[in-house]
C-alpha positions in Angstrom: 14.4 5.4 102.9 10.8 3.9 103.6 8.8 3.1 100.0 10.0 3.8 96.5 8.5 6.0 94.3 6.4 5.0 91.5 9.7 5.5 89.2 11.1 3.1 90.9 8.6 0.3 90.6 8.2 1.0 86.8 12.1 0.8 86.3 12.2 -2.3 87.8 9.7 -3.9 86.4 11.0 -2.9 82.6 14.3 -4.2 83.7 12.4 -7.6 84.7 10.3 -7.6 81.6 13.5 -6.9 79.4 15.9 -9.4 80.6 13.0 -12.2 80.7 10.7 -11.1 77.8 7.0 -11.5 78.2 6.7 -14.5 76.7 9.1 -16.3 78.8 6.7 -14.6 82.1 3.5 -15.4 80.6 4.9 -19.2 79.9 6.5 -19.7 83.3 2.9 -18.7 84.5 1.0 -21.2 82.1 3.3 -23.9 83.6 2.7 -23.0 87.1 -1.3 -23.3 86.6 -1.0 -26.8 84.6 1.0 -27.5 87.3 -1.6 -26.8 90.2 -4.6 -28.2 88.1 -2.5 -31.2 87.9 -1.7 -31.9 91.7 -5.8 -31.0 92.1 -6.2 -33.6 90.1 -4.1 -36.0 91.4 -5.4 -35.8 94.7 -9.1 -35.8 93.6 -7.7 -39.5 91.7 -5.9 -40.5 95.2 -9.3 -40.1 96.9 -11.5 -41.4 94.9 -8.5 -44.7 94.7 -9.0 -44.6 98.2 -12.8 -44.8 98.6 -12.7 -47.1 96.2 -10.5 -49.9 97.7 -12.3 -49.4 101.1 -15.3 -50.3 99.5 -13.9 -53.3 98.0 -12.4 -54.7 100.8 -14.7 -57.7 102.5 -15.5 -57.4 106.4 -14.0 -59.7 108.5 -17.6 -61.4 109.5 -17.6 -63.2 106.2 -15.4 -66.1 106.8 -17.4 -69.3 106.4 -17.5 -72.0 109.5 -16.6 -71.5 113.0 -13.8 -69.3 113.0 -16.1 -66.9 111.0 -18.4 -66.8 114.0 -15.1 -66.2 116.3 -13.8 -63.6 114.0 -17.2 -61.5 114.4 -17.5 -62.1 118.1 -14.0 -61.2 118.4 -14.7 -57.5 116.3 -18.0 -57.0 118.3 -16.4 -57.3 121.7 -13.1 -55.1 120.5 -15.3 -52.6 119.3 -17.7 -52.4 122.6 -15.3 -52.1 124.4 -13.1 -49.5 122.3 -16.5 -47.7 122.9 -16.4 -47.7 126.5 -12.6 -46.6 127.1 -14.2 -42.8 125.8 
């Protein structure tokens, strides 16, 4: 029992390589890296989608007229306090 000889190893693996072929290994293996490079990438893109509408997005202190004024007083005193819960 324990490990298999070298024999062993190299059998198997010719059994592997003759009922897939090495083509069909090499191509599985192609697909698998597209594959990865392609969630990298999407997750770069979901990111930089992200950063992108944050930036876009206006803060609540522009609102013309008084309830502009109450909207920022109302984020400056929820955020002080927030501060001070720690």
């Amino acid at each position: 029992m324990g490990t298999f000889s070298i024999w062993h190893w190299l059998v198997v693996l010719l059994v592997i390589l003759l009922l897939f072929g090495s083509g069909k290994i090499s191509g599985l293996m192609g697909d698998l890296a597209k594959g990865i490079k392609s969630f990298r990438q999407n997750i770069k893109d979901d990111k930089d989608e992200t950063q992108a509408a944050e930036a876009d997005q206006k803060p609540a202190g522009t609102l013309l007229g008084p309830e502009g004024a109450r909207e920022t007083a109302r984020t400056g005193e929820h955020a002080s306090s927030s501060g001070s819960r720690g």
